[in-house]
C-alpha positions as CSV (number, residue, x, y, z in Angstrom):
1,X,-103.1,-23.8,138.6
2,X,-100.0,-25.2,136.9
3,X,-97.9,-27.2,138.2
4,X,-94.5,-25.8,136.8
5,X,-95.4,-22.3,137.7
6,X,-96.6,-23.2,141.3
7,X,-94.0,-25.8,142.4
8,X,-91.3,-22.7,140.5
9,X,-93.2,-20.5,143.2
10,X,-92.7,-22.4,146.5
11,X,-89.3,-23.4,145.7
12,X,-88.3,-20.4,145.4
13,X,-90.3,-19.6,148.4
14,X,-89.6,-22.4,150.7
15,X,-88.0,-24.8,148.7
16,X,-90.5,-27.0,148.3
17,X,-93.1,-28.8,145.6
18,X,-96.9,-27.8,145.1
19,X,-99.4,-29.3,142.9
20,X,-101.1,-27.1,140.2
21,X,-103.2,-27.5,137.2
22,X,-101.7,-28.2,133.9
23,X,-103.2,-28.0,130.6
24,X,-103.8,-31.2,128.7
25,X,-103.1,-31.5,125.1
26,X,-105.2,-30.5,122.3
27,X,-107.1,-33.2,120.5
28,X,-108.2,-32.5,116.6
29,X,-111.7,-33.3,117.3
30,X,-111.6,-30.4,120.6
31,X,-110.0,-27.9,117.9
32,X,-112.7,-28.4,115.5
33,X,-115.4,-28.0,118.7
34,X,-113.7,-25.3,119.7
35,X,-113.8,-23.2,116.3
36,X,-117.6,-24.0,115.5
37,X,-119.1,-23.4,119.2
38,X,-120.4,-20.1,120.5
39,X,-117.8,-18.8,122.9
40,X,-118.2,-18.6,126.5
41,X,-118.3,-14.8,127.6
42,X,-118.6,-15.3,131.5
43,X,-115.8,-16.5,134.0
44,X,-118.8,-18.2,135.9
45,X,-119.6,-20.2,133.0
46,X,-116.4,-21.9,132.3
47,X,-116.5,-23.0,135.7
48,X,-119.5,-24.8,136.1
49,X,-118.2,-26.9,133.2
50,X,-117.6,-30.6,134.3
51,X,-114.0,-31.4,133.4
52,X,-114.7,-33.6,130.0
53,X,-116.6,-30.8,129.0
54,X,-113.9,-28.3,129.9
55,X,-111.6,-31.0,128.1
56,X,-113.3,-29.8,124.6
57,X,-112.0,-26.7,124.2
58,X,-114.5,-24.9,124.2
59,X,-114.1,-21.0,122.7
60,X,-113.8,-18.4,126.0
61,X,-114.4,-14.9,125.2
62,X,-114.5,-12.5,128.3
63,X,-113.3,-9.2,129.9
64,X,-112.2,-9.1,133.3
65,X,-110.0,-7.7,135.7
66,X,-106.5,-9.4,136.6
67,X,-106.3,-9.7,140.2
68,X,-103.1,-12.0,140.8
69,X,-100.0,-13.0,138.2
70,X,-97.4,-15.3,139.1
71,X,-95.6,-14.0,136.0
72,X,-96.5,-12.6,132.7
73,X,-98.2,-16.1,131.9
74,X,-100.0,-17.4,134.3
75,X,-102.6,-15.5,136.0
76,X,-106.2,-14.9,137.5
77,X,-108.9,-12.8,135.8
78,X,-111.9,-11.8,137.5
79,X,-115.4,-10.6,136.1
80,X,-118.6,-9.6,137.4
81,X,-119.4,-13.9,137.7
82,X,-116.2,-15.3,139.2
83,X,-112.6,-15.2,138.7
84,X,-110.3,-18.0,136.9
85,X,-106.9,-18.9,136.2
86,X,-105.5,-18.2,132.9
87,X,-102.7,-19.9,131.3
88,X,-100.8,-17.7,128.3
89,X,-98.8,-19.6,125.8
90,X,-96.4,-15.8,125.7
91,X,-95.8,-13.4,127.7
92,X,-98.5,-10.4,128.4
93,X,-96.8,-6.9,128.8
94,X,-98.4,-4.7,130.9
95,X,-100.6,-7.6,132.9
96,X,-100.9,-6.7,136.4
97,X,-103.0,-6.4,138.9
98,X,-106.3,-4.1,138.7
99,X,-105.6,-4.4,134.8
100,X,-108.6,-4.5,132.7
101,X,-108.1,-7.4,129.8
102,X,-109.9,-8.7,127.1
103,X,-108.7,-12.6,127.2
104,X,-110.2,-15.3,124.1
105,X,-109.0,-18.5,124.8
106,X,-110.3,-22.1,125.1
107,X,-111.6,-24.0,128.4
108,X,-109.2,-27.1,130.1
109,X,-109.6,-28.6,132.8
110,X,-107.2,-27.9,135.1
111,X,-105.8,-30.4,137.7
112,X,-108.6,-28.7,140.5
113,X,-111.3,-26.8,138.4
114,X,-111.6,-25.5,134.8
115,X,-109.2,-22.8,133.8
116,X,-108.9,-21.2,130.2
117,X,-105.8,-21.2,127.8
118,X,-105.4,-17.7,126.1
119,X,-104.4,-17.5,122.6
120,X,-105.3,-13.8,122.7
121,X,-104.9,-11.2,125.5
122,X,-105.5,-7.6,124.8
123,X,-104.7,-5.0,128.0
124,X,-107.0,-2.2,128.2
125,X,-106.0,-0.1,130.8
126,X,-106.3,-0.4,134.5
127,X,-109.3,-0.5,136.6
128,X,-110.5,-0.8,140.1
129,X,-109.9,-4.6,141.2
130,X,-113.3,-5.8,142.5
131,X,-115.0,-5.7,146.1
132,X,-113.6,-8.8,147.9
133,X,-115.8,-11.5,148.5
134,X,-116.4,-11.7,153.0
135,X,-115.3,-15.5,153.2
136,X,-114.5,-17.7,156.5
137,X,-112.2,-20.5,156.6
138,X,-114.9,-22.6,156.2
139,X,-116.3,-20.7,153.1
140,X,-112.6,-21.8,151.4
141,X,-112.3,-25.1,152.3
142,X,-115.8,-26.2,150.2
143,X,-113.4,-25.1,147.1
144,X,-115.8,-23.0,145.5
145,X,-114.2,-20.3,146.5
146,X,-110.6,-21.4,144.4
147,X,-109.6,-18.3,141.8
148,X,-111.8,-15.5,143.9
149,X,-111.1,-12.2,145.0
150,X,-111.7,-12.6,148.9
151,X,-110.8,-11.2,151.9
152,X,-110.4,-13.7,155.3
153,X,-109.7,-12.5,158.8
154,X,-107.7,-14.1,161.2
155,X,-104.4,-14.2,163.2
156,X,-100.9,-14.7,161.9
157,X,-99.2,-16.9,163.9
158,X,-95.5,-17.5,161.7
159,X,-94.1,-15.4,158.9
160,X,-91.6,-17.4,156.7
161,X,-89.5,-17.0,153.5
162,X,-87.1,-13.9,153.2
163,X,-86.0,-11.5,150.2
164,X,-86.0,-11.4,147.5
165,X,-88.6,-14.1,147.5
166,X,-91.1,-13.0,149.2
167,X,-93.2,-14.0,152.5
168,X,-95.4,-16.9,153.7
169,X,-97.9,-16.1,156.3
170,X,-99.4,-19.0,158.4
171,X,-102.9,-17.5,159.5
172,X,-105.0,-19.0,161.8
173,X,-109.0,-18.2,161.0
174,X,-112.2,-20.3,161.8
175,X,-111.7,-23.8,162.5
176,X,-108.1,-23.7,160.2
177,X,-105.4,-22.3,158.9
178,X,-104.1,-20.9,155.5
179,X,-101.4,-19.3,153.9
180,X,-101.1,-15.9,152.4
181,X,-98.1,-15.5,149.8
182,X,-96.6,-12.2,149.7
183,X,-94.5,-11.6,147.0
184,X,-91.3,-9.5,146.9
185,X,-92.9,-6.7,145.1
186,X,-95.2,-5.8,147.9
187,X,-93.0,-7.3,150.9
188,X,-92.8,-4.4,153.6
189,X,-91.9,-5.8,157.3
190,X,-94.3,-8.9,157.1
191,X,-92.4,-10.1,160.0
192,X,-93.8,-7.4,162.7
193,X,-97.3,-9.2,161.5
194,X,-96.8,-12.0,164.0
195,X,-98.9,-12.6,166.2
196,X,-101.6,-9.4,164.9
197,X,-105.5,-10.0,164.0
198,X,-105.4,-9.4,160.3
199,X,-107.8,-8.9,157.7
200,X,-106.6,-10.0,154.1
201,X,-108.0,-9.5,150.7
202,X,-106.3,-12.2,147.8
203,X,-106.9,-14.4,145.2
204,X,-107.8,-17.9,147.3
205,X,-106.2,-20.8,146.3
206,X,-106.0,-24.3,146.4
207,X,-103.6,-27.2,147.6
208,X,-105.0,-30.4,145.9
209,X,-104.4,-33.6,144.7
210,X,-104.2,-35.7,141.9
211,X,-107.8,-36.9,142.2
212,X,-108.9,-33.1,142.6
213,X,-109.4,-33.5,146.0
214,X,-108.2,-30.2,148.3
215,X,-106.1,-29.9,151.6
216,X,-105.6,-26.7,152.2
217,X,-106.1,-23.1,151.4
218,X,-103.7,-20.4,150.0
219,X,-104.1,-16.1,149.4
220,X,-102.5,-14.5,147.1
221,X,-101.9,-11.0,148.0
222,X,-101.0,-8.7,145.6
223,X,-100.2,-5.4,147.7
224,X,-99.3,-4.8,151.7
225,X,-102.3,-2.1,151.6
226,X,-104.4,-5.3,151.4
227,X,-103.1,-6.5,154.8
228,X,-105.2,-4.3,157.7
229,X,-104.4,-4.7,161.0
């Protein structure tokens, strides 16, 4: 996920810096790849790619579902394979969550896993966001799980943050614990959460470093009515 838009995130969150993924610069040799090769038309597909072959540019083609946006440019799309993070050049109107998209794009690597650059995004109307993945904390931690639609149980043991922020829930689950970032849009009395079981569905994400190596696990959570007590 990128880097300016995540570390923008947590510092307005808790004033701190996050690593994200980053797009790395065209090449004219990747263009020319990218404009000959058949396009990719599955989320799961530009995953698996390694990250020189994600490096190419390769032509993405899909429709999905958006399930989490940080802003109007940088996002995650889900289809019936995986979900990804998408990077727009402009700003989307109308891209929310349980919004049905057409994306075309290019693959990049990413700074964790392969993400796709849009040059197109086309919003088609909204649609039902798609049944959660049942993960454990140990199901996140492996990574494969970065970009899905899941839903974790556990306990909250802190809430932090405040308005007009938003809200950073430390939940302990499994052998760990994560966060789950609940933006000011969908804040309602996070606080009373402490110390509640909790079942939450959210896009997982990633802490990592520079040599793609992960550290920790984040949710985003895109409404309060996917927080059950």
């Amino acid at each position: 996920m990128p880097t300016r838009h995540v570390r923008r995130w947590l510092m307005l969150c808790l004033a701190a810096a996050m690593v994200g993924a980053i797009s790395t610069p065209a090449q004219d040799a990747s263009t020319a790849t990218a404009a000959t090769t058949v396009a990719i038309t599955n989320a799961g597909a530009v995953r698996s790619l390694s990250p020189d072959e994600a490096a190419k540019r390769l032509p993405v083609r899909l429709r999905g579902v958006a399930t989490f946006a940080f802003n109007m440019q940088s996002w995650f799309v889900q289809d019936e394979t995986a979900g990804i993070f998408v990077e727009s050049d402009k700003e989307i109107p109308g891209l929310a969550p349980g919004v049905l998209v057409e994306v075309e794009g290019v693959s990049n690597p990413g700074e964790f896993a392969p993400i796709i650059r849009s040059t197109s995004v086309r919003v088609m109307g909204r649609t039902n966001l798609p049944l959660p993945r049942r993960a454990t904390y140990e199901d996140l931690v492996t990574g494969r799980e970065d970009s899905q639609w899941v839903e974790v149980s556990g306990l909250v043991r802190a809430v932090y943050g405040e308005p007009p922020f938003g809200s950073l829930l430390e939940v302990a689950s499994g052998s760990g614990r994560l966060t789950a970032y609940i933006p000011s849009s969908a804040e309602s009395n996070s606080v009373n959460l402490v110390g509640s079981e909790v079942s939450i569905k959210g896009v997982c994400g990633t802490w990592f470093n520079k040599k793609r190596q992960l550290f920790g696990i984040r949710l985003m959570v895109t409404s309060t009515e996917d927080i059950v007590v």
